[in-house]
C-alpha positions as CSV (number, residue, x, y, z in Angstrom):
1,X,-40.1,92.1,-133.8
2,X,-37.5,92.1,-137.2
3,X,-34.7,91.6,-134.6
4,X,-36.4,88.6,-132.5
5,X,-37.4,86.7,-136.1
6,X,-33.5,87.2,-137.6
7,X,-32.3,86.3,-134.0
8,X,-34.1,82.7,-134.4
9,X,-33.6,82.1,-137.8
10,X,-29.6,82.4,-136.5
11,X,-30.3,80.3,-133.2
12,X,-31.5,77.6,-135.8
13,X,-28.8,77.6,-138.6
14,X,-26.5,77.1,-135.6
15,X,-28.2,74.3,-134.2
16,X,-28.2,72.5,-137.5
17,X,-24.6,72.8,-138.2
18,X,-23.8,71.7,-134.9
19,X,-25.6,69.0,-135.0
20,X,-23.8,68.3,-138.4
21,X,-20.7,68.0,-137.3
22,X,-21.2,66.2,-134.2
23,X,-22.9,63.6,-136.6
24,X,-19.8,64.0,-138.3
25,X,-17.6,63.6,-135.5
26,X,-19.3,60.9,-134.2
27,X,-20.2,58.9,-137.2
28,X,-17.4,55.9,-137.5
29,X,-14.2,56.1,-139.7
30,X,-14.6,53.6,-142.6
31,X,-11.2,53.0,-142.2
32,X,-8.9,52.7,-138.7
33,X,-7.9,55.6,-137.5
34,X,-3.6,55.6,-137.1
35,X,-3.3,52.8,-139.2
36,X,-1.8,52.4,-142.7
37,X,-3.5,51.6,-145.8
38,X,-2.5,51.1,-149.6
39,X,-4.4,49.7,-152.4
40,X,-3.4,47.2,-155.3
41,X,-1.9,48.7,-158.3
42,X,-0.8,51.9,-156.5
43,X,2.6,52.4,-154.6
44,X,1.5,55.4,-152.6
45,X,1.0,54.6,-148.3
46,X,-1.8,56.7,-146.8
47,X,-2.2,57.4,-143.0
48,X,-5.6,57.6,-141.8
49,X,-5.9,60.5,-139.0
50,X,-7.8,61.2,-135.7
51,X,-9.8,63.2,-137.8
52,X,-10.6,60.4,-140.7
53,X,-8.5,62.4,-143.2
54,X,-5.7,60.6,-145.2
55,X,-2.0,61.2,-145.5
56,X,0.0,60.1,-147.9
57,X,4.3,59.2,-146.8
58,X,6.5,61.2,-148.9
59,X,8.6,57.9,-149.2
60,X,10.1,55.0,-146.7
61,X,12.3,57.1,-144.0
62,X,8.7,59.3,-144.1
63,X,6.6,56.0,-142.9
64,X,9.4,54.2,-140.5
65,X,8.9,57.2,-138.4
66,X,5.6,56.2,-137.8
67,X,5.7,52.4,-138.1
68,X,8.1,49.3,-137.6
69,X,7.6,46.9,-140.2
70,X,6.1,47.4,-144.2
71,X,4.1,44.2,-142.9
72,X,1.7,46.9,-140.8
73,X,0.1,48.4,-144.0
74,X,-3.3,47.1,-144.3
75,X,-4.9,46.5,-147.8
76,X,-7.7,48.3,-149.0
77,X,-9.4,49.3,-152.3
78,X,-9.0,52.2,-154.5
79,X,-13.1,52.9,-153.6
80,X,-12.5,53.0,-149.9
81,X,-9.5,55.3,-150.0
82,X,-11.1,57.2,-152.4
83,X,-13.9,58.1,-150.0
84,X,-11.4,59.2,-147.2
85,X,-11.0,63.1,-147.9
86,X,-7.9,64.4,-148.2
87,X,-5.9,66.0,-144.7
88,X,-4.8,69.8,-145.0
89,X,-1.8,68.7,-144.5
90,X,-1.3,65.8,-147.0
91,X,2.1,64.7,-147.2
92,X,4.0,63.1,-144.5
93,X,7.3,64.2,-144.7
94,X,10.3,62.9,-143.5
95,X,10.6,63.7,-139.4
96,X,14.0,61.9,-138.2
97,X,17.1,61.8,-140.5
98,X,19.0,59.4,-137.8
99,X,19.5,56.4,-140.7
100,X,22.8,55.0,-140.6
101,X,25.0,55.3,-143.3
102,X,26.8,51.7,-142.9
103,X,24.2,49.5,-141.3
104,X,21.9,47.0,-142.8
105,X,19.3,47.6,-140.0
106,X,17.5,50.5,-139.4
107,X,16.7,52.2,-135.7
108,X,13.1,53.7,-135.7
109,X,13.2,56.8,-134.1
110,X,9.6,56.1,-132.4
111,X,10.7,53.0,-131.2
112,X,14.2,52.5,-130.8
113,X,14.0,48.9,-129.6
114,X,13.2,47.4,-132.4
115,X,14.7,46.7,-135.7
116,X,13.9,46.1,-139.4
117,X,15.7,44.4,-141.9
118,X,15.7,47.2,-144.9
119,X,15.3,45.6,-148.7
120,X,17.9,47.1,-149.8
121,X,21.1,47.4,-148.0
122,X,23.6,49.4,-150.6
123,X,24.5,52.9,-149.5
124,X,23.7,53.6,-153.3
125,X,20.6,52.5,-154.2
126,X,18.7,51.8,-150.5
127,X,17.6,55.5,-150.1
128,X,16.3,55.6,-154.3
129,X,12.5,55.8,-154.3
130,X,12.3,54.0,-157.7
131,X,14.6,50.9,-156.3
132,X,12.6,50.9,-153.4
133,X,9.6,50.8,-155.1
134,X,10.8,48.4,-157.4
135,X,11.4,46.0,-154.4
136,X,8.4,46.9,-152.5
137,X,5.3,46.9,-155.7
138,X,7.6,44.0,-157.3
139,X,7.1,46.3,-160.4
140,X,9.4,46.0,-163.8
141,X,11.1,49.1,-164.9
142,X,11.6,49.7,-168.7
143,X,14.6,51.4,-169.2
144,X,14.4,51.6,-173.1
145,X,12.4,54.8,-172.8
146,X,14.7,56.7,-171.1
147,X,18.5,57.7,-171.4
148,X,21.1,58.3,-168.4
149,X,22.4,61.1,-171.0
150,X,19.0,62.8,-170.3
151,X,20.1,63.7,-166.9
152,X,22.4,66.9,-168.4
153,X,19.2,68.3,-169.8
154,X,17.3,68.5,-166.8
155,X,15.9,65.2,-166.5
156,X,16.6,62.8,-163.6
157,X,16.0,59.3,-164.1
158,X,16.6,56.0,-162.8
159,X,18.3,55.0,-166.2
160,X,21.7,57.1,-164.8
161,X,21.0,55.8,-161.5
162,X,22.1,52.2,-162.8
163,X,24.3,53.2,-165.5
164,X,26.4,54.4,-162.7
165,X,25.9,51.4,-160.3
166,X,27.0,49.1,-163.2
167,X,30.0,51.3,-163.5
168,X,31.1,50.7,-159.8
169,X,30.2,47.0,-160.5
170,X,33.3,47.4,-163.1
171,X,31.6,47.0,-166.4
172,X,32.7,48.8,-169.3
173,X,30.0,51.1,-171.3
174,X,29.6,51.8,-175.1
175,X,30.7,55.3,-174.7
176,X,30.0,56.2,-178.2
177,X,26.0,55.7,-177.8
178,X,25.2,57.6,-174.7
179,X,21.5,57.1,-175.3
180,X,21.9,53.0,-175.1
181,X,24.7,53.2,-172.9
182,X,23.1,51.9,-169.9
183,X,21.5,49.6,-172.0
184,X,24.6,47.8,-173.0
185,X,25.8,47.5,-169.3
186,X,22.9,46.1,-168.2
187,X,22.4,43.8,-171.1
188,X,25.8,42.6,-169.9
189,X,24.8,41.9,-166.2
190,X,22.3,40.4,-167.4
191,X,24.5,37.9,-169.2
192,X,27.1,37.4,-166.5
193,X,24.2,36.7,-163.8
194,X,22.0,34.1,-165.5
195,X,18.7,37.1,-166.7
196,X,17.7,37.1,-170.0
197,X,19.0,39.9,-171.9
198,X,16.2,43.0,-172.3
199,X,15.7,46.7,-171.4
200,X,13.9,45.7,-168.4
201,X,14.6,45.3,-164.5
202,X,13.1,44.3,-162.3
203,X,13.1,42.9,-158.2
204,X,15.6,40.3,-158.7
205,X,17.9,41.9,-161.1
206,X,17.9,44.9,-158.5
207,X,18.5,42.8,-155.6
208,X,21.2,41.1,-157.2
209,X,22.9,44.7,-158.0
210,X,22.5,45.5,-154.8
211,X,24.7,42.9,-153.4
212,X,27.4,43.1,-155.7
213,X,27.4,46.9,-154.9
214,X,27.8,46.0,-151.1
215,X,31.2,44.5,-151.3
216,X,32.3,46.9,-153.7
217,X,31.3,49.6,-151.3
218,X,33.3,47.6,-148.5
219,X,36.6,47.9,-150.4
220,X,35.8,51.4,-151.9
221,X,35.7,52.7,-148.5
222,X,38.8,51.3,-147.8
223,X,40.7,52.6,-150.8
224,X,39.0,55.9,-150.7
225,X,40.8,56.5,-146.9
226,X,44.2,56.2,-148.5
227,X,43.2,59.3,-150.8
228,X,44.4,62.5,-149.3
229,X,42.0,64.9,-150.6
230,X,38.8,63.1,-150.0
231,X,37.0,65.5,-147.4
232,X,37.8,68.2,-150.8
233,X,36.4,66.1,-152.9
234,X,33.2,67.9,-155.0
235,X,29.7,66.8,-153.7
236,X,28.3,64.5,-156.1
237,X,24.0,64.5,-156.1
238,X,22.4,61.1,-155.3
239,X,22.5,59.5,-158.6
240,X,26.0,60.1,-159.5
241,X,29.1,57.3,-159.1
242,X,30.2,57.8,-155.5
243,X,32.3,59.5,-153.5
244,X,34.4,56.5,-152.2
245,X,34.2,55.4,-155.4
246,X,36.2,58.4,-157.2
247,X,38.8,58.3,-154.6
248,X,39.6,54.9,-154.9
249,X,40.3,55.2,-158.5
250,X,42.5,58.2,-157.8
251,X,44.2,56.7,-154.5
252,X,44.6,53.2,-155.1
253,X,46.4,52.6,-158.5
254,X,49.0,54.4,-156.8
255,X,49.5,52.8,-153.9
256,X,50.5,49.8,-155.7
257,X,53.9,51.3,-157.1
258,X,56.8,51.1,-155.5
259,X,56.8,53.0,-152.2
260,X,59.4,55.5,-153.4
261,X,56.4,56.7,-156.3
262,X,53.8,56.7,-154.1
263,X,51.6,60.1,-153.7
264,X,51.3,59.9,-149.4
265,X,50.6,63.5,-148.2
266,X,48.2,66.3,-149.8
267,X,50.3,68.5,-151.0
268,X,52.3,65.8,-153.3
269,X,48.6,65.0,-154.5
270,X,47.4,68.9,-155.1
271,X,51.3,69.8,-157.0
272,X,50.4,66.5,-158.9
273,X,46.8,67.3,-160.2
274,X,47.5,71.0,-160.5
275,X,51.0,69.9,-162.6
276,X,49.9,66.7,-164.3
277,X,47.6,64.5,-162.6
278,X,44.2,63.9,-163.8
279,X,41.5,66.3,-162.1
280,X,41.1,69.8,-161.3
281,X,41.9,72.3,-158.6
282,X,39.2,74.8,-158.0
283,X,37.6,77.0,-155.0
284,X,34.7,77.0,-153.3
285,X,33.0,79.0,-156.2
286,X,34.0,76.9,-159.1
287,X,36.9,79.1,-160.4
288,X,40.2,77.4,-161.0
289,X,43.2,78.4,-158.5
290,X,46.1,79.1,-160.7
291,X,48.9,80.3,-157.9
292,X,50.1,77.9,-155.3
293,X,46.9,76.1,-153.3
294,X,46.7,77.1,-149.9
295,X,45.9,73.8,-147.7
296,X,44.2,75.8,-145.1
297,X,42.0,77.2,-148.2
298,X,38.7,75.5,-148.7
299,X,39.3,74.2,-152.0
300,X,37.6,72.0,-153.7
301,X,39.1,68.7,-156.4
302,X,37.2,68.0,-159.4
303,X,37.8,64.6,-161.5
304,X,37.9,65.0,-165.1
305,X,37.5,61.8,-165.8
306,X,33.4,63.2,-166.0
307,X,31.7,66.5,-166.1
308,X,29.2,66.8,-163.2
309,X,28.5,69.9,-165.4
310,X,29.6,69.1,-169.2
311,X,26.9,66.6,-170.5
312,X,29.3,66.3,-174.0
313,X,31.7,64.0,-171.2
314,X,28.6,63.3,-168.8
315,X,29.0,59.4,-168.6
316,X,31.8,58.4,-166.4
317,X,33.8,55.6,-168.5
318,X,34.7,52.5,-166.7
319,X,37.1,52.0,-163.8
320,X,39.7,50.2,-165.8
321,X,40.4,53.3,-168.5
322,X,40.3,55.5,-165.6
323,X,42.9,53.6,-163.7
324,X,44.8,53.6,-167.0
325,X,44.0,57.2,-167.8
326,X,45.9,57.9,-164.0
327,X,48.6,55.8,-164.6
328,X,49.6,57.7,-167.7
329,X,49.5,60.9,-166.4
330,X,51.0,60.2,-163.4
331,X,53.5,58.8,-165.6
332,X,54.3,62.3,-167.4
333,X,54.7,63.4,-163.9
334,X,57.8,61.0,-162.8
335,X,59.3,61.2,-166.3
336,X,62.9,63.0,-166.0
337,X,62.4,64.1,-169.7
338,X,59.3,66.5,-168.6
339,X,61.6,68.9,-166.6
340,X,60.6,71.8,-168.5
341,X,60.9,70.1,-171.8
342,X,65.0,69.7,-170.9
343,X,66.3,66.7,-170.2
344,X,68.4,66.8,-166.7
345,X,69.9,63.4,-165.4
346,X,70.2,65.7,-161.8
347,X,66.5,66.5,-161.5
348,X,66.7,69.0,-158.2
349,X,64.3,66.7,-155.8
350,X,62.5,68.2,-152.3
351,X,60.5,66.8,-149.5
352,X,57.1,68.2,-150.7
353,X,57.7,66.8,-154.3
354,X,59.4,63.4,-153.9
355,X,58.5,61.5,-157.1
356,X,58.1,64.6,-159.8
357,X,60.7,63.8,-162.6
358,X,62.3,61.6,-160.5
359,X,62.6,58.6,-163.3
360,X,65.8,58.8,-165.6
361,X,63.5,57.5,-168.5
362,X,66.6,58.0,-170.9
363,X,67.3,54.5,-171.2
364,X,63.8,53.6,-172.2
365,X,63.8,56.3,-174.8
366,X,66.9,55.2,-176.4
367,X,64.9,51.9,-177.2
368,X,63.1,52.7,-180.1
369,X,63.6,56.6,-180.2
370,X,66.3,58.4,-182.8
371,X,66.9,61.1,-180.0
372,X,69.2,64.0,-179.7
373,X,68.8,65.0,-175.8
374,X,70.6,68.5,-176.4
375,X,67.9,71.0,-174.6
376,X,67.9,72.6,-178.3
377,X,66.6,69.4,-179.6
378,X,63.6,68.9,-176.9
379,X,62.3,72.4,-176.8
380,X,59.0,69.8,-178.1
381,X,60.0,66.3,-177.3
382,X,59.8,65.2,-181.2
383,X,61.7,62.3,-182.5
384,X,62.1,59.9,-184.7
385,X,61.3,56.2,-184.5
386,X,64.3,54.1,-185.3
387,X,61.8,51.8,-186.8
388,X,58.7,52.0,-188.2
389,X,56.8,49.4,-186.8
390,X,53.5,50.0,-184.3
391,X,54.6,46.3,-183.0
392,X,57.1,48.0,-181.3
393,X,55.2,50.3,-179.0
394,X,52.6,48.6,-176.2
395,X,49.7,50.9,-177.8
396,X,48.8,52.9,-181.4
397,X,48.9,55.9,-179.2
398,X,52.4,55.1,-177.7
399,X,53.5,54.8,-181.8
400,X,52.0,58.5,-182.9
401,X,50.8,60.2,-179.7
402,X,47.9,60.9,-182.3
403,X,46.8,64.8,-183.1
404,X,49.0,65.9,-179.7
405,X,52.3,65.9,-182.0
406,X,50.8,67.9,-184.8
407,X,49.6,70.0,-182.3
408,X,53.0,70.8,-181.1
409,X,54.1,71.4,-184.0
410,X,56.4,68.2,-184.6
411,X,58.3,68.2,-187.7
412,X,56.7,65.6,-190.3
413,X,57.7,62.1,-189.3
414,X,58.6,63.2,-185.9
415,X,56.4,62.3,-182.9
416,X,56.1,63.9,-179.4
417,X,57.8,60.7,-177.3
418,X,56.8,61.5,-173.8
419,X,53.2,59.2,-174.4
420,X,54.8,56.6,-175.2
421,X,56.7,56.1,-171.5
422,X,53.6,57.5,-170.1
423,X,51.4,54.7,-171.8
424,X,54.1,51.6,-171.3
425,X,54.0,53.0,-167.3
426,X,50.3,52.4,-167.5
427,X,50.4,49.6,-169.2
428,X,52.9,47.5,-167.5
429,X,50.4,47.9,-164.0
430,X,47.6,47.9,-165.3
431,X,47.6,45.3,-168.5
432,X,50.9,43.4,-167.0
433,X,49.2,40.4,-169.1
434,X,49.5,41.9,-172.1
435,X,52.6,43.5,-171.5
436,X,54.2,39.8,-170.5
437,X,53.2,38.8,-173.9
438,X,54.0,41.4,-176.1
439,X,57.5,40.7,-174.6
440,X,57.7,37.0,-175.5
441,X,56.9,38.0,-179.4
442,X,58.8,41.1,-180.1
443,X,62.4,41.9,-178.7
444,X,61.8,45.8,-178.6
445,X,59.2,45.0,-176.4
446,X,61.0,42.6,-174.2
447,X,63.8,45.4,-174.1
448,X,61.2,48.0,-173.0
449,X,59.4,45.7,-170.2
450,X,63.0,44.8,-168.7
451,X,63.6,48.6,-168.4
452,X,60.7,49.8,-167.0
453,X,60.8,46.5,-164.6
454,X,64.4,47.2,-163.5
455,X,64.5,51.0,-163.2
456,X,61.3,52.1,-162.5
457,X,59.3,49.3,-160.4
458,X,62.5,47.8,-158.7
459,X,61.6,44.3,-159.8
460,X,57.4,44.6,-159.0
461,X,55.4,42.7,-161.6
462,X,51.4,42.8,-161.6
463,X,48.8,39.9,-162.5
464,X,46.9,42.3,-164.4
465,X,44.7,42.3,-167.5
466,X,42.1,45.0,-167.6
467,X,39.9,45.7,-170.4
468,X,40.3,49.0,-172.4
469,X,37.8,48.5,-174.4
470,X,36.1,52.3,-175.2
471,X,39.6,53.7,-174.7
472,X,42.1,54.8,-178.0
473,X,44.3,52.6,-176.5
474,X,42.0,50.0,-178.3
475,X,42.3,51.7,-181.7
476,X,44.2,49.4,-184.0
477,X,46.5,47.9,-181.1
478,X,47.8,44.2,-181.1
479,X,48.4,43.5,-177.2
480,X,45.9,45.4,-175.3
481,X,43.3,43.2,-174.0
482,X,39.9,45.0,-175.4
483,X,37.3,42.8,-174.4
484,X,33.9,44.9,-173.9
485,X,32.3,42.1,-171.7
486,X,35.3,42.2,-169.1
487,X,34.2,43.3,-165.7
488,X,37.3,44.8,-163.7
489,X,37.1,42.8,-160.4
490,X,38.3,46.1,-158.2
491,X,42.1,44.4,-157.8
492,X,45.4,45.2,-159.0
493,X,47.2,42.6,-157.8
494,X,51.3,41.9,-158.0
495,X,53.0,38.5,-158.8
């Protein structure tokens, strides 16, 4: 009799939940099911399932795989959405990874016939979740709060993100604030593109970034192919200055010198960085390679123009001192003096290193320089100016080579020479301006342009005037253009 009674009391606790959940089943989905819903004042896009649960998209390549347009999420309230529990599985990731990287139309996986118009079309700053947000909520973003320098202590944030985009734009930073840094660049673009000036952006400040950074991405790409050791180049994350970007600056200051100076194979670029050049050599674990690099090898070339892992030199300084910054030491390594510290008017030359010491800078030295060129004399290329006068050198560096000559132990009133050649190098492509003028005021310097025009550039001039500003070029100097609202326009053109 105990067993019949428990046996019915079962029989009718099954009955009830079944007939709970086919209520449940059956009872209608205050929301469609398969469509998308947000609600004002919130960014997130929730799917509503088969089963009247809600999804939410982990971001914009998440919710294309399920829909066409943006214009197919419905409006709702907070209340309604609210009601709609929560899916086991509750975040929608993304499915497909098939987004071009060069196209400003996107194919949707589910329905490859049809095409949307993305907001924005950069290769930078389309796949950011705060730019698309930005475009897509219309929000304003304060970046007073926040400092691109944060990024080095663990904290990713949009602030870097434009800092960077600004960069490749071809503004010059503040690079002794790093905490207003971006702030500066951006109160700049705000100036050159008709915004008022504030630590704000918002849709039509991004869009307008955006753009610019579409062309400059064009031409990148095309410098970047001229640069030998791109597919070694070190992965950069998302938020960094790109790729294309670091190769141009490498590849295409060089490619306007004469052709017999140009770097054209990779192994005249690796000799050059692992002798000279500006950037590092390293393997595949981070350790520098100190014998002979092994093309075959999979090595790997770090810029040191910035640290992707020293936060003390985090923020990458504009293009325009880092086209200098390679000028000049490509410089040291075409100067004939820099053959082992002995000067050598027979430099021995070879196919795989056509351009190292391969200038006879004597004749430039002998302009303003008291110099003995017996080997004994140069064991630390110190000399004497013949006269005092910083008018007579392109840059305060090129005058005193600063702390490098009491480093190297130059005797007092002697300083190490070799900068100055390697700054007037720079200087006459990259600030040819400046260069033209100094020239017309000074006779030294007129003497010093002539040589460098007629033995080193076979009679190439350049139309250029970039800004150092942030650079020690542009400490105490009287040519140098040192403009801090310059914007380099990504050309370095001849006469």
């Amino acid at each position: 009799m105990y067993k019949k009674i428990l046996f019915a009391c079962w029989l009718i606790l099954f009955l009830f939940l079944l007939g709970g959940s086919v209520l449940a089943i059956s009872k209608k989905c205050s929301l469609q099911v398969g469509k998308a819903y947000k609600y004002k004042g919130n960014s997130a896009v929730y799917f509503i399932t088969t089963k009247c649960t809600k999804q939410a998209f982990s971001g914009p390549s998440a919710f294309f795989t399920y829909f066409k347009a943006w214009k197919e999420v419905k409006s709702t309230t907070k209340s309604k959405i609210s009601k709609i529990p929560n899916d086991a599985n509750f975040l929608i990731k993304k499915i497909d990874n098939r987004i071009p990287s060069y196209q400003t139309k996107l194919q949707i996986p589910t329905a490859p016939s049809v095409t949307l118009q993305v907001f924005l079309n950069s290769d930078f700053l389309k796949k950011d979740p705060i730019a698309q947000k930005i475009i897509l909520d219309g929000i304003t973003y304060n970046l007073e709060s926040i400092s691109p320098y944060s990024k080095y202590i663990g904290v990713a944030n949009f602030a870097y993100k434009i800092y960077n985009a600004l960069i490749m734009l071809g503004y010059n930073p503040v690079n002794d604030n790093y905490q207003l840094s971006h702030l500066s660049l951006l109160h700049r673009f705000q100036k050159n593109n008709g915004f008022a000036e504030s630590g704000y952006i918002n849709k039509e400040m991004l869009i307008k970034i955006d753009n610019l950074l579409q062309v400059r991405e064009v031409l990148y790409k095309t410098y970047s192919t001229l640069f030998t050791l791109y597919n070694h180049t070190v992965k950069l994350d998302d938020e960094n200055i790109s790729k294309d970007y670091i190769a141009a600056l490498f590849s295409f200051p060089i490619t306007v010198l004469p052709d017999y100076l140009q770097l054209k194979t990779e192994k005249q670029y690796v000799d050059c960085i692992k002798e000279q050049c500006v950037g590092s050599i390293k393997d595949q674990f981070g350790n520098s390679i100190q014998d002979e690099v092994d093309l075959n090898f999979n090595y790997v070339f770090y810029p040191d123009f910035f640290s992707v892992e020293d936060p003390i030199i985090a923020l990458p300084k504009s293009a325009s001192v880092n086209i200098f910054t390679v000028l000049h030491e490509y410089g040291h390594y075409i100067d004939g003096l820099l053959n082992d510290f002995v000067y050598s008017k027979t430099n021995t030359k070879d196919s795989l290193h056509p351009s190292k010491n391969i200038v006879d800078t004597k004749g430039f030295y002998e302009i303003a320089w008291d110099v003995d060129f017996s080997p004994n004399n140069l064991q630390h290329s110190c000399a004497k100016r013949k006269e005092d006068n910083l008018a007579n050198f392109i840059t305060l560096y090129a005058y005193d080579a600063g702390s490098i000559s009491n480093a190297l132990g130059c005797p007092s009133g002697q300083y190490r020479i070799h900068e100055e050649f390697a700054d007037s190098f720079a200087a006459y492509v990259a600030t040819g301006k400046a260069f033209r003028k100094a020239a017309s005021q000074n006779e030294i310097m007129k003497q010093k342009y002539t040589w460098l025009k007629e033995h080193v550039f076979n009679g190439i001039e350049y139309d250029t005037d970039l800004s150092l500003f942030g650079s020690k070029s542009c400490e105490n100097i009287l040519y140098i253009n040192c403009a801090s609202n310059d914007v380099w326009d990504g050309q370095l053109k001849k006469l």
